[in-house]
BAKOL-661271 format. One record per residue: residue in three letters; x, y, z of N, C-alpha, C, O in turn; residue number from 1. Coordinates in steps of 0.2 Angstrom, whole numbers. Layout:
N
ALA; X; Y; Z; X; Y; Z; X; Y; Z; X; Y; Z; NUM
...
# end
This chain:
130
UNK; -41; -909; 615; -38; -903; 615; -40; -899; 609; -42; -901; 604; 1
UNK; -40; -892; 611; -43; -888; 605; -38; -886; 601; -32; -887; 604; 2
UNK; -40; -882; 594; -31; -881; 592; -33; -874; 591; -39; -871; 590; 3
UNK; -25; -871; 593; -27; -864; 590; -30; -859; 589; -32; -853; 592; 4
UNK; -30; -861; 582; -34; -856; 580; -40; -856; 583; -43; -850; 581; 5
UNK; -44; -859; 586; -49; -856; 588; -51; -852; 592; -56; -850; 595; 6
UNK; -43; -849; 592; -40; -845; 599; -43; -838; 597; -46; -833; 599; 7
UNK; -38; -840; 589; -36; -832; 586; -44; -829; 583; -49; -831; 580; 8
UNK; -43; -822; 585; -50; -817; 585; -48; -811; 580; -43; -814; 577; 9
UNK; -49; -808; 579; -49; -801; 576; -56; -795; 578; -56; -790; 576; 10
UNK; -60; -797; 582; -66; -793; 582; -66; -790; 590; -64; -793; 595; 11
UNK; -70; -783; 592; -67; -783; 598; -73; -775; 600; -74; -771; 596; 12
UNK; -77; -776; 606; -81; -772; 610; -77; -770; 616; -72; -773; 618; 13
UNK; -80; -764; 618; -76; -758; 621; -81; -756; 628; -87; -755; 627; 14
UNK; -78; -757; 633; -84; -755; 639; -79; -749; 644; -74; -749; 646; 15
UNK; -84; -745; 645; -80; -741; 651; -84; -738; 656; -89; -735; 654; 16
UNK; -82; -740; 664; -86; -739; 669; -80; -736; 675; -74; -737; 674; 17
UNK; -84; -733; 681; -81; -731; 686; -82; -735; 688; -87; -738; 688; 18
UNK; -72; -737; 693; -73; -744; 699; -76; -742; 704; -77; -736; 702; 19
UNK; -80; -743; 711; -82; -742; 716; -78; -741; 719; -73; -743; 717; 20
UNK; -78; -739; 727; -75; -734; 731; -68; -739; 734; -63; -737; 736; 21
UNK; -70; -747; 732; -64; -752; 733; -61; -753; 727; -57; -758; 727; 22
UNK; -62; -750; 721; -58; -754; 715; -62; -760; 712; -61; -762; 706; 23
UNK; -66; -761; 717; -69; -765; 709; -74; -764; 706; -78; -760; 708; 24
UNK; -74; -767; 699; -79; -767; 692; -83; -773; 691; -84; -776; 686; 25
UNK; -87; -775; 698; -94; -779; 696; -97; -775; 692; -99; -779; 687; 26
UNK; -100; -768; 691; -106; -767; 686; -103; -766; 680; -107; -766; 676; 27
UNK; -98; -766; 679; -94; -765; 670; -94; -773; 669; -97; -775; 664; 28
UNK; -92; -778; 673; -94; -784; 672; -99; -788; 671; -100; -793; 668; 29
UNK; -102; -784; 674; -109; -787; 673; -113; -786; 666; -118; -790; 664; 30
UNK; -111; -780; 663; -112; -776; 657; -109; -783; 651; -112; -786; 647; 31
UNK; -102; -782; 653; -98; -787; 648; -103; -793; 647; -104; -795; 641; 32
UNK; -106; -798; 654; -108; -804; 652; -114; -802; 651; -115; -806; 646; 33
UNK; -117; -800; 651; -125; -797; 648; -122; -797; 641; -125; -801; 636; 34
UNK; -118; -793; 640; -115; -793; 630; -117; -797; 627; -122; -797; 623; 35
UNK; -111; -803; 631; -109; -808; 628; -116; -811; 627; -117; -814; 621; 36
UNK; -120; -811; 630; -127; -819; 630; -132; -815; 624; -134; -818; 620; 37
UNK; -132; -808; 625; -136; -804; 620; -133; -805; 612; -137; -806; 607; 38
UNK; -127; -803; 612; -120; -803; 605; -120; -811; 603; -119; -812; 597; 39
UNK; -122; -815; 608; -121; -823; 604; -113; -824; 603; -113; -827; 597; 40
UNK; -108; -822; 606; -105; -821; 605; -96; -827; 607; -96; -831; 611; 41
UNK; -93; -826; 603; -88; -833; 608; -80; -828; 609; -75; -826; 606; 42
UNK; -83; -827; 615; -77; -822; 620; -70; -826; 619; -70; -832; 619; 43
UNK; -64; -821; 618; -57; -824; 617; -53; -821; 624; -51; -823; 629; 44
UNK; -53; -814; 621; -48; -812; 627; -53; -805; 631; -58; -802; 630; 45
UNK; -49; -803; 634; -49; -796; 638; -43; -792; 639; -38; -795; 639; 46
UNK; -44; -787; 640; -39; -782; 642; -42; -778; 645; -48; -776; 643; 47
UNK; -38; -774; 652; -42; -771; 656; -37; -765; 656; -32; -766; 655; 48
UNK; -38; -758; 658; -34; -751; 659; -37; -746; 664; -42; -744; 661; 49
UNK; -35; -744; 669; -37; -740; 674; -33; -733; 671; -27; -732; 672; 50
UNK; -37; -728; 667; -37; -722; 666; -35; -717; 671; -38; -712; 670; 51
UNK; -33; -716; 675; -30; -711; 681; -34; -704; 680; -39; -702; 684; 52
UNK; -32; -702; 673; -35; -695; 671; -43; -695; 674; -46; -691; 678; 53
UNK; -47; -700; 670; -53; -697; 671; -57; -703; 676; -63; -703; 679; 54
UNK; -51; -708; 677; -55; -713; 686; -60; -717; 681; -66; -718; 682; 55
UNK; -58; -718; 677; -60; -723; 673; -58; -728; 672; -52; -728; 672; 56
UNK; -60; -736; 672; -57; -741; 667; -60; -744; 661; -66; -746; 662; 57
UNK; -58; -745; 657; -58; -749; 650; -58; -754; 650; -52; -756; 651; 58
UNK; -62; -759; 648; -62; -765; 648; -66; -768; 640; -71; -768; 637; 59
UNK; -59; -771; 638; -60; -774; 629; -61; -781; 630; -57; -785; 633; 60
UNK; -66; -785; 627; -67; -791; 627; -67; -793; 616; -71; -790; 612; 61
UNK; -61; -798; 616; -61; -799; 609; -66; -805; 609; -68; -810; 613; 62
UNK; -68; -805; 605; -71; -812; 603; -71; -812; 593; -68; -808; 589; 63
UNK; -77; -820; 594; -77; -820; 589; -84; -823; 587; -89; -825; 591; 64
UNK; -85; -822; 581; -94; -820; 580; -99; -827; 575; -105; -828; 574; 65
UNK; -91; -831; 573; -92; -837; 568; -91; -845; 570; -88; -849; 567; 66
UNK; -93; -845; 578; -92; -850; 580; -98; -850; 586; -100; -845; 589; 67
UNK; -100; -856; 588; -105; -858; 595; -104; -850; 598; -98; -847; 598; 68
UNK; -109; -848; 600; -106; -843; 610; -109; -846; 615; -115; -848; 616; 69
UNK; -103; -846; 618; -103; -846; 626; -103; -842; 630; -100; -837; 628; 70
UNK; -106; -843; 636; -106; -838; 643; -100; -839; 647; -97; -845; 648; 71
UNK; -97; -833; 649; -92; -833; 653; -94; -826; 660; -99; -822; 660; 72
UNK; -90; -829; 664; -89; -826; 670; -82; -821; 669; -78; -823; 666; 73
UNK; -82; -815; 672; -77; -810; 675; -77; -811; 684; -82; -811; 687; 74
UNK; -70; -813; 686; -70; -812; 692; -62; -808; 693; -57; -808; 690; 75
UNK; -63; -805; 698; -59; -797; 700; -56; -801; 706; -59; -803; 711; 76
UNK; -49; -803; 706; -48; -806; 712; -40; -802; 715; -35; -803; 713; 77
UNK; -42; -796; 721; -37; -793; 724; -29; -796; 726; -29; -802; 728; 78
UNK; -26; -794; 726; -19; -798; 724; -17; -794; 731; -13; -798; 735; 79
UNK; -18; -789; 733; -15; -783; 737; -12; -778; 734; -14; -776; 728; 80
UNK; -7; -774; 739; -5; -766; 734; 2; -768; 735; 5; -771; 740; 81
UNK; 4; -766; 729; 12; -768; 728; 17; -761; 728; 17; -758; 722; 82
UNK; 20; -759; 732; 24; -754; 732; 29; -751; 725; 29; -745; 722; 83
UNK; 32; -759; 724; 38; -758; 720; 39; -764; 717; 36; -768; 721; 84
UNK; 42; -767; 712; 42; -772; 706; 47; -777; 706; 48; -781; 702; 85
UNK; 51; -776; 714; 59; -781; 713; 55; -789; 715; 49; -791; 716; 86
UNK; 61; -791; 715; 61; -799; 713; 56; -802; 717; 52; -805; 714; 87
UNK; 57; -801; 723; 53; -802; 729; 44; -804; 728; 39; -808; 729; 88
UNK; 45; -796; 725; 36; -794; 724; 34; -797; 720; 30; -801; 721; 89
UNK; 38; -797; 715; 35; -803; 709; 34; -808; 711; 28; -811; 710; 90
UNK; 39; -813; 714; 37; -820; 716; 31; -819; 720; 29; -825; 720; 91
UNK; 28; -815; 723; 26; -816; 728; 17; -813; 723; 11; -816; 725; 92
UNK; 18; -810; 720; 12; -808; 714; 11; -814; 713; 6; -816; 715; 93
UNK; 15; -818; 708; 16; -823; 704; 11; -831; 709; 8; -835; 707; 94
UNK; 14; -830; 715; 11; -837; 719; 3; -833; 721; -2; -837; 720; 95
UNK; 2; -828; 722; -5; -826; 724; -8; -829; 717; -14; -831; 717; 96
UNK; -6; -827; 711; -10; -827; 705; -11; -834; 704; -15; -836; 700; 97
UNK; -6; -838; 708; -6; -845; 703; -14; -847; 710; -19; -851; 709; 98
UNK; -13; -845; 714; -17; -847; 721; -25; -846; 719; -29; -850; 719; 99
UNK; -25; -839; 716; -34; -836; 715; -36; -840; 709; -42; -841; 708; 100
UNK; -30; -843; 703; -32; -847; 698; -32; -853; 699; -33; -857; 694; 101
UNK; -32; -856; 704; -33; -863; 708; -41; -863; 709; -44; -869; 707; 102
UNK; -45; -858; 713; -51; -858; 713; -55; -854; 710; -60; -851; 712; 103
UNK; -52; -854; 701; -57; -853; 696; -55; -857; 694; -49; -859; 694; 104
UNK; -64; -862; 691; -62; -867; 684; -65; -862; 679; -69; -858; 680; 105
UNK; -59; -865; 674; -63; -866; 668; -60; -857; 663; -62; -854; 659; 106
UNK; -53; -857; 668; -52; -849; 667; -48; -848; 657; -44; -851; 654; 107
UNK; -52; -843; 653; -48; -844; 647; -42; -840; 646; -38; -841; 641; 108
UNK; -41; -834; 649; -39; -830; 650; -38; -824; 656; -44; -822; 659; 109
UNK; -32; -819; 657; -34; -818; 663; -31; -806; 661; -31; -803; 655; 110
UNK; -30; -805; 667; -28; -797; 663; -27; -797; 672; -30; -799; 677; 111
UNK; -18; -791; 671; -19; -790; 676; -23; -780; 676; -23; -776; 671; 112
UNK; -25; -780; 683; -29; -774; 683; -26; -768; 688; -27; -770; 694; 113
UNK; -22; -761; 688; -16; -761; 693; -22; -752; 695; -23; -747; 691; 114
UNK; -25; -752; 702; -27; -746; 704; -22; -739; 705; -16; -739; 705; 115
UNK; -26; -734; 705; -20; -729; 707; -18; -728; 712; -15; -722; 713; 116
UNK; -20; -732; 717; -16; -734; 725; -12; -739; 727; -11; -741; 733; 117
UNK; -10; -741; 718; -5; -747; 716; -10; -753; 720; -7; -758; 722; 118
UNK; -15; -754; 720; -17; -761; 721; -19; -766; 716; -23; -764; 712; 119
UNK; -17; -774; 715; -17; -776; 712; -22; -781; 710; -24; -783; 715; 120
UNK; -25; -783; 706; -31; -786; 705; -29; -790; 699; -25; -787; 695; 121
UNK; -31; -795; 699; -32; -799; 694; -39; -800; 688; -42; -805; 691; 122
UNK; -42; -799; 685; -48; -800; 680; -47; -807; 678; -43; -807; 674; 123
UNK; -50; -812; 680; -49; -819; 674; -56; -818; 671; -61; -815; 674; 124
UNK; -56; -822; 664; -63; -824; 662; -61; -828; 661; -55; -829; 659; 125
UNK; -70; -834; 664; -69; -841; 663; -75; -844; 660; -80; -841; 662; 126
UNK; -75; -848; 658; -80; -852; 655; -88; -853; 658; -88; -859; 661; 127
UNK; -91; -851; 658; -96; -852; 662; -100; -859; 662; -106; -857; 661; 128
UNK; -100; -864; 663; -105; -870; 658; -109; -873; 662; -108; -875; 668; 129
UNK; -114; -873; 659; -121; -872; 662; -122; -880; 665; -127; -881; 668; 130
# end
């Protein structure tokens, strides 16, 4: 088991692309892991943001720059469109999310990604290993 701190990051790259006509950012992903292999880089986390105003999303990938780099994978896994937030929806969020993270290995973290037609997607990055 690893400890911690190999968790904790401080350093951090900025990507923004328009999703395609279904909501997803294959080519903003594809940019991120291209980064990653070019930057030499050891990926910690992500954060994803769907900008409304300009139909953009944001995607931050933290890493760290003084340890091995690893390639990772981004996978976009739709969840559905969620009306409203009660009890119900969440469990029901909550089991799809444990469901799409059953068949990724190797996930190190994940972001959720929310459309402006409320639908919901999941981003994990996961270890890629060759």
């Amino acid at each position: 088991m690893t400890s911690i701190t190999e968790q904790v990051h401080g350093r951090f790259k900025v990507f923004v692309g328009q999703p395609d006509s279904k909501g997803r950012i294959d080519d903003l992903a594809g940019k991120v892991t291209a980064w990653v292999v070019s930057a030499k880089v050891a990926p910690k986390s992500i954060g994803v943001e769907y900008l409304e105003s300009t139909k953009n999303v944001v995607l931050t990938v933290g890493y760290r720059d003084d340890e091995p780099p690893y390639q990772i994978k981004l996978s976009l896994v739709p969840m559905g469109k969620i009306a409203k937030l009660d009890p119900g929806s969440i469990a029901q969020l909550e089991k799809a999310m444990g469901e799409a993270a059953s068949k990724i290995p190797n996930i190190i973290c994940h972001e959720l990604y929310v459309t402006a037609d409320h639908g919901f997607h999941m981003v994990f990055m996961s270890h890629l290993q060759k």
